[in-house]
MMTF fields as JSON, N, C-alpha, C and O atoms, coordinates in Angstrom:
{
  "mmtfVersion": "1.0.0",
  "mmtfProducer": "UNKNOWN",
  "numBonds": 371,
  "numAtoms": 372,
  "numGroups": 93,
  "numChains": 1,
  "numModels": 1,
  "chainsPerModel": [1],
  "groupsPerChain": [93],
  "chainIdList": ["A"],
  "bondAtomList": [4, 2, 8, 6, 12, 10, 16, 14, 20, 18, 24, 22, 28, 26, 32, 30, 36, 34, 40, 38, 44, 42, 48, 46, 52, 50, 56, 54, 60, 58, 64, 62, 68, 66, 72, 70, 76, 74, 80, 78, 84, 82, 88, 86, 92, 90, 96, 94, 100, 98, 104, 102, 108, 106, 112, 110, 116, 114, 120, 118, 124, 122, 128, 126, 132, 130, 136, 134, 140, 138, 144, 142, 148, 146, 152, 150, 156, 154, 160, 158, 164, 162, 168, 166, 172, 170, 176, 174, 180, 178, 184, 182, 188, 186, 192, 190, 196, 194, 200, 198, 204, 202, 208, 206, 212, 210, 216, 214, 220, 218, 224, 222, 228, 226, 232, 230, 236, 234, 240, 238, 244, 242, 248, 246, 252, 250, 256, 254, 260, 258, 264, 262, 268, 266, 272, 270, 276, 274, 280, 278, 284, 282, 288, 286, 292, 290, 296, 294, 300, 298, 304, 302, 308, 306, 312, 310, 316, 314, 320, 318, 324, 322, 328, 326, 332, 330, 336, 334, 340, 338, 344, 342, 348, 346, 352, 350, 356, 354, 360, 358, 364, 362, 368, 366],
  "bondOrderList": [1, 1, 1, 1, 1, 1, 1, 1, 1, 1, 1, 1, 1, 1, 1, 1, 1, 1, 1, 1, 1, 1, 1, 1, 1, 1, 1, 1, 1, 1, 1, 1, 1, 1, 1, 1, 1, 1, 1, 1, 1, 1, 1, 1, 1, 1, 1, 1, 1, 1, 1, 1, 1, 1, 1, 1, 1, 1, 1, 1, 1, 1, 1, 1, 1, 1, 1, 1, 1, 1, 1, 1, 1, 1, 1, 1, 1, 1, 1, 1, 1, 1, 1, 1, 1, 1, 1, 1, 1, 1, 1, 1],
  "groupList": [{"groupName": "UNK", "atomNameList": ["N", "CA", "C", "O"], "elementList": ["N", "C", "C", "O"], "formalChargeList": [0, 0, 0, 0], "bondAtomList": [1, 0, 2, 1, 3, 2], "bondOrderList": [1, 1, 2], "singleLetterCode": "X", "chemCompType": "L-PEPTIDE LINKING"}],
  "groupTypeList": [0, 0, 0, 0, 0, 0, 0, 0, 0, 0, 0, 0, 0, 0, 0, 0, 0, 0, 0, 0, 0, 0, 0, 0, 0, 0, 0, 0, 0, 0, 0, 0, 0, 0, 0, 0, 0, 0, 0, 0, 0, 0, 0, 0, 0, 0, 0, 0, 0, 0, 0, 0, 0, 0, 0, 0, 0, 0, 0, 0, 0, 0, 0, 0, 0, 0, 0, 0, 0, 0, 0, 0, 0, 0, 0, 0, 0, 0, 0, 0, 0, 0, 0, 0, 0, 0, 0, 0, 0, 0, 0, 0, 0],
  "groupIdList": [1, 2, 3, 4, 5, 6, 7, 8, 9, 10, 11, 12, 13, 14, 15, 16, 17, 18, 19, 20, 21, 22, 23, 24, 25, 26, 27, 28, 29, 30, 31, 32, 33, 34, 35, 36, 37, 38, 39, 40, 41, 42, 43, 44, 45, 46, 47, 48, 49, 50, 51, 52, 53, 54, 55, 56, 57, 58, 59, 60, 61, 62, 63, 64, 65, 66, 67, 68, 69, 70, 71, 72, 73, 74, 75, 76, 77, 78, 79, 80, 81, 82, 83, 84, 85, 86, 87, 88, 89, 90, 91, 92, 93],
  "secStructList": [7, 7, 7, 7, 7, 6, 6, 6, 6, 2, 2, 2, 2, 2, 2, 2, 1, 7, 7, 7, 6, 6, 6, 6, 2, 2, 2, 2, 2, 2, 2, 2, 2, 2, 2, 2, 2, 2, 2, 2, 2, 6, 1, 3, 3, 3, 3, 6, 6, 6, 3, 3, 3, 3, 3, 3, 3, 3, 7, 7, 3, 3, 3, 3, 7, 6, 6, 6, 7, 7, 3, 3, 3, 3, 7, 7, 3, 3, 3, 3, 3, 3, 3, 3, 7, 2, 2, 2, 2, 2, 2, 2, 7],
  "xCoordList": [0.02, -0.071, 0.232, 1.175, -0.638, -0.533, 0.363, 0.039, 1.434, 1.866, 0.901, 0.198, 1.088, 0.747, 1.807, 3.018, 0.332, 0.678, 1.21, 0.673, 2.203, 2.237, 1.28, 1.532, 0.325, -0.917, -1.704, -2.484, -1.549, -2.325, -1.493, -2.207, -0.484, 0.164, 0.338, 0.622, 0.122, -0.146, -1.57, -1.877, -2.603, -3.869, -4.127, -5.27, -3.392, -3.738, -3.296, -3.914, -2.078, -1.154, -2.417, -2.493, -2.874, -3.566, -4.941, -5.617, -5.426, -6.806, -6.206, -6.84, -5.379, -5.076, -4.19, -4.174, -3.447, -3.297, -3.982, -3.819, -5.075, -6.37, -5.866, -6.281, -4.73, -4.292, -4.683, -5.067, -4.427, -5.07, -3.689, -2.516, -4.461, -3.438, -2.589, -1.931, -2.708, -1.845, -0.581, 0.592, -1.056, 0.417, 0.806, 1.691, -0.076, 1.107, 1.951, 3.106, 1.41, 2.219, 4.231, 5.417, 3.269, 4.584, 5.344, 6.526, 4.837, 5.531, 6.618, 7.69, 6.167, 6.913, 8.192, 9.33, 7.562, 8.563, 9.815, 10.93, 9.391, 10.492, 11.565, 12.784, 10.498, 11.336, 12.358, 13.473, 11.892, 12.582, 14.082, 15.071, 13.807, 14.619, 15.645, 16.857, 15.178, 15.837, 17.066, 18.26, 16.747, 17.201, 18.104, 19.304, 17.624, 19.01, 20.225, 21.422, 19.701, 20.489, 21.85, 23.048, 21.39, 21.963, 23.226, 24.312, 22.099, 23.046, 24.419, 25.448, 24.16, 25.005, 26.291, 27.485, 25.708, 26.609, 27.872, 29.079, 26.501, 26.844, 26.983, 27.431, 26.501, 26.963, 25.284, 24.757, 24.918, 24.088, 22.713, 22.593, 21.637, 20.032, 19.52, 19.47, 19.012, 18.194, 16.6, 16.284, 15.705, 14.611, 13.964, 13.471, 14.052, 13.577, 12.73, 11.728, 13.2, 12.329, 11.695, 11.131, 12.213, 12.453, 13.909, 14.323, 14.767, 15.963, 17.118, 17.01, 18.009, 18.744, 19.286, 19.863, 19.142, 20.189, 21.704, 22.049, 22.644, 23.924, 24.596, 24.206, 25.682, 26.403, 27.714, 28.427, 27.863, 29.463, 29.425, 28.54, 31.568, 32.31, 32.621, 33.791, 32.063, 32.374, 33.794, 33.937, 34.642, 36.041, 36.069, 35.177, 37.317, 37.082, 37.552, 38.248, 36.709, 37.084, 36.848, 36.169, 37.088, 37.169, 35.934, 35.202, 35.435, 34.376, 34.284, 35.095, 33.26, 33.074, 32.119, 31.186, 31.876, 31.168, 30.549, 31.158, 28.872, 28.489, 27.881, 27.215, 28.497, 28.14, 29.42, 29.299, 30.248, 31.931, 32.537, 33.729, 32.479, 33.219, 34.529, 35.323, 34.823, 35.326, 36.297, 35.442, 37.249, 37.559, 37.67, 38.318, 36.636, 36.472, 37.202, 37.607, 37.233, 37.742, 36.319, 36.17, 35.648, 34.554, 35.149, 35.87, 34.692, 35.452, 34.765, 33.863, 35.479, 35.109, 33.991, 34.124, 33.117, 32.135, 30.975, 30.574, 30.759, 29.966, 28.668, 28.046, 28.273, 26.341, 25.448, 26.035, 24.506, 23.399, 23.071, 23.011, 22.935, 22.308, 21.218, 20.953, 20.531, 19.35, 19.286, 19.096, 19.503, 19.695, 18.468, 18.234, 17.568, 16.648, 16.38, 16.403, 16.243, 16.19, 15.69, 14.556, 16.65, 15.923, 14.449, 13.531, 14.189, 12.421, 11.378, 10.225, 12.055, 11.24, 11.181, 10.213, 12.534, 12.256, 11.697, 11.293, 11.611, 10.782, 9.477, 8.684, 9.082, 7.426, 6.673, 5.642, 7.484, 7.021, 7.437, 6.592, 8.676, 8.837, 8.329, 8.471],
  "yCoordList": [34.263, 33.08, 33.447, 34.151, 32.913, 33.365, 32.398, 31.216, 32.658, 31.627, 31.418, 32.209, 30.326, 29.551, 29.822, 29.645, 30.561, 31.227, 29.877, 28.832, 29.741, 28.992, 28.486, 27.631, 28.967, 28.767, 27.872, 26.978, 28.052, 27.656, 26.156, 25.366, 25.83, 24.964, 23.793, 22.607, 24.375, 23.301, 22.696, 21.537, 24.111, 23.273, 22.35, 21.901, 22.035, 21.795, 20.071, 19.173, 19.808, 19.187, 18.625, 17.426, 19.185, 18.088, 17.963, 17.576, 18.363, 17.872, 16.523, 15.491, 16.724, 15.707, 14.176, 13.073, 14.639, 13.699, 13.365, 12.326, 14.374, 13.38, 13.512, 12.859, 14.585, 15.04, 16.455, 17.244, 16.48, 17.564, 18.489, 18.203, 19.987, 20.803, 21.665, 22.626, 21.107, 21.483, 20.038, 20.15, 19.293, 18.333, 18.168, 17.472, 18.968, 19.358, 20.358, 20.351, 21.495, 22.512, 21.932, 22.261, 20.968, 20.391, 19.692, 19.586, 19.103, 18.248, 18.794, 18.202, 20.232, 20.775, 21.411, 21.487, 21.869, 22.626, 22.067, 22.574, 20.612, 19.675, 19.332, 19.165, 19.302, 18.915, 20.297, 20.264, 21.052, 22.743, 22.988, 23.634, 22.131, 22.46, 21.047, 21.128, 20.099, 18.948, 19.474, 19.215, 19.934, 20.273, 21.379, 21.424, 22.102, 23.531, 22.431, 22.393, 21.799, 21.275, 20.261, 20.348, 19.389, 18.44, 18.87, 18.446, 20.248, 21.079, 21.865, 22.135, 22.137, 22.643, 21.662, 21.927, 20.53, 19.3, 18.569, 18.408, 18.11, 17.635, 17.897, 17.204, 19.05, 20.061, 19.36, 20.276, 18.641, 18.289, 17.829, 16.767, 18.365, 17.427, 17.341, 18.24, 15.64, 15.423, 15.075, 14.412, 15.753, 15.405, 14.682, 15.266, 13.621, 12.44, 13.083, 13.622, 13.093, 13.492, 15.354, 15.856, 15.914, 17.765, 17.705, 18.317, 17.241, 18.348, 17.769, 16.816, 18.559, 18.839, 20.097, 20.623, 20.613, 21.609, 21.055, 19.974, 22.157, 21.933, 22.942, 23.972, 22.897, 24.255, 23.986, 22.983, 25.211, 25.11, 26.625, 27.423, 26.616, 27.375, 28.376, 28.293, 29.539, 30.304, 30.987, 31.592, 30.953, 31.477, 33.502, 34.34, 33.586, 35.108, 35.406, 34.777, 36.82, 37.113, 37.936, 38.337, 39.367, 40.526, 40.62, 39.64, 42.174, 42.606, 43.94, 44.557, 44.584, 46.049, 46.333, 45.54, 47.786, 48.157, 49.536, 50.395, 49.039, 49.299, 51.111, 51.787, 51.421, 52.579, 53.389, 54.092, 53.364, 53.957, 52.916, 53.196, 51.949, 51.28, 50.837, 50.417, 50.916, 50.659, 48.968, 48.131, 48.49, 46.793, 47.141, 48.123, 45.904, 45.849, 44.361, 43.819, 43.91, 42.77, 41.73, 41.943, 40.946, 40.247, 39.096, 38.262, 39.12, 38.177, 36.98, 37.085, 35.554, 34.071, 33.928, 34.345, 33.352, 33.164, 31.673, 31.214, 31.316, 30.027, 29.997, 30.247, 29.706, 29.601, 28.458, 27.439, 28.298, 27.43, 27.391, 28.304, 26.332, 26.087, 25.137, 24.182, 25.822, 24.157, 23.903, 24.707, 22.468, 21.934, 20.957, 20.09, 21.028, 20.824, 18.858, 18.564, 18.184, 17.029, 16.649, 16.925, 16.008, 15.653, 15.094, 15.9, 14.018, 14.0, 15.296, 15.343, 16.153, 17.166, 18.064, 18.768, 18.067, 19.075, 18.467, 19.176, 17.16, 15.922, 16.191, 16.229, 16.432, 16.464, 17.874, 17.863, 19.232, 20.296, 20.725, 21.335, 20.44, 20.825, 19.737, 20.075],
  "zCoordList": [-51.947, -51.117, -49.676, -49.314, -48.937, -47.458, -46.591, -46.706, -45.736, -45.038, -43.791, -43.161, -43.698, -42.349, -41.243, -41.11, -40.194, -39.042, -38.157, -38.526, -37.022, -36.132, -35.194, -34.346, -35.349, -34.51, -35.809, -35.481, -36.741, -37.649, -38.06, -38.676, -37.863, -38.251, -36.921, -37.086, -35.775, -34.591, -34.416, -34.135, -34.727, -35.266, -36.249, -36.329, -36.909, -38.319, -38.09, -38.663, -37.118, -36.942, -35.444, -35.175, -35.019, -34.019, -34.023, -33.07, -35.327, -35.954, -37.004, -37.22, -37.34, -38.29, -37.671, -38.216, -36.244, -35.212, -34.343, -33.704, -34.122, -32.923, -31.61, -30.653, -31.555, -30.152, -30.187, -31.05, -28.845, -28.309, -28.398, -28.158, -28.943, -29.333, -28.552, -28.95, -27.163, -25.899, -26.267, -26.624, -26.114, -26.318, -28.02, -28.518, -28.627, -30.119, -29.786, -30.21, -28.863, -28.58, -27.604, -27.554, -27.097, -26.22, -26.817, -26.489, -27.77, -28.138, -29.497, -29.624, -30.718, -30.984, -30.506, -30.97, -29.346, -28.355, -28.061, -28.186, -27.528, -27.245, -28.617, -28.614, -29.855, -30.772, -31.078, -31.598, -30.77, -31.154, -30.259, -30.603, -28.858, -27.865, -28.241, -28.046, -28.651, -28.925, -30.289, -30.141, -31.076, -32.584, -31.956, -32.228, -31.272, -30.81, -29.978, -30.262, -29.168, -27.902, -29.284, -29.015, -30.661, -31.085, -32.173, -32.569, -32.401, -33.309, -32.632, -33.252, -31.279, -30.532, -30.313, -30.46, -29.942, -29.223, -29.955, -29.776, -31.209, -32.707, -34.096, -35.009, -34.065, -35.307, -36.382, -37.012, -36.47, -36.664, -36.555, -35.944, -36.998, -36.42, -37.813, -38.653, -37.945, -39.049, -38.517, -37.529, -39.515, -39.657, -40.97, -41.934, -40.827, -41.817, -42.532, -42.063, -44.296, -45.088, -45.495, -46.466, -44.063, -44.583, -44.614, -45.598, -43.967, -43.855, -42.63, -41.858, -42.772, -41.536, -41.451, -42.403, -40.39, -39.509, -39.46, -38.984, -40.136, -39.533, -39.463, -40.013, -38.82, -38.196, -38.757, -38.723, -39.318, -40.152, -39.609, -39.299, -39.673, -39.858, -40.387, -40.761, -40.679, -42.023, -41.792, -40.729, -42.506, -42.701, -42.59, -42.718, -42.345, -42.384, -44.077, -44.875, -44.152, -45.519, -45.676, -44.731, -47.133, -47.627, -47.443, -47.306, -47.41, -48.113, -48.017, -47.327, -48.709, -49.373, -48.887, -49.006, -47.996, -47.533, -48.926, -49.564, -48.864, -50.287, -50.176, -50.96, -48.805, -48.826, -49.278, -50.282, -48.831, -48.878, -49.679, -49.559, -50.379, -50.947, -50.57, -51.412, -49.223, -48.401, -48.3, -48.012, -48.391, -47.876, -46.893, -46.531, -45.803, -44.578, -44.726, -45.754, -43.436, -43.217, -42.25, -41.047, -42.799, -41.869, -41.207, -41.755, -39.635, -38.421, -39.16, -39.992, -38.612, -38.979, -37.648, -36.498, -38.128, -37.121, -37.463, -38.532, -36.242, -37.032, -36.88, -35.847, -37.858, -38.578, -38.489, -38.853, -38.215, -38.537, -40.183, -41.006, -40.274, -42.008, -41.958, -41.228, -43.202, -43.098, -44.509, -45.422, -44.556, -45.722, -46.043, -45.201, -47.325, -47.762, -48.241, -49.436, -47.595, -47.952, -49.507, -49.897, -50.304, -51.7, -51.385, -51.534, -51.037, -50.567, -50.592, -51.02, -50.083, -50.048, -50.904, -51.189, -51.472, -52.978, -54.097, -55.018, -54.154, -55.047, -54.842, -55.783, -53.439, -53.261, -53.811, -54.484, -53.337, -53.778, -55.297, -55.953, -55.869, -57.294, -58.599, -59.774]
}
């Protein structure tokens, strides 16, 4: 199965909206820059029906370096997550 290129997915998205695929391009963009800017602010961005972005904490903790078998110690650092809206795992599974 082949994924769909980004070029292929803004076309696809403004043949099927009847806009012109310069303001699909803008208008993703914005949503891209909108979703970094909310997640930053608010720890959170939802998109109705895929998902949301959220940013958690990860704690520090052990681990084994699998070359030397080594306990290292990994710094706490915080992550982006994207969490899969039930809607959407209903539609594809």
């Amino acid at each position: 199965m082949a994924k769909m290129t980004k070029s292929q997915i803004l076309g696809a998205l403004a043949e099927k909206s009847g806009l012109a695929k310069k303001d699909v391009v803008t208008l993703m963009d914005e949503l891209t820059n909108l979703a970094y800017a909310e997640v930053k602010s608010n720890g959170v961005f939802i998109i109705p029906g895929i998902g949301k972005m959220v940013k958690m904490d990860r704690k520090e903790r052990m681990g084994v370096n699998p070359a030397t078998g080594e306990k290292i110690k990994i710094a706490a650092k915080t992550v982006v997550k994207f969490r899969l809206a039930k809607a959407a795992k209903e539609a594809v599974l």
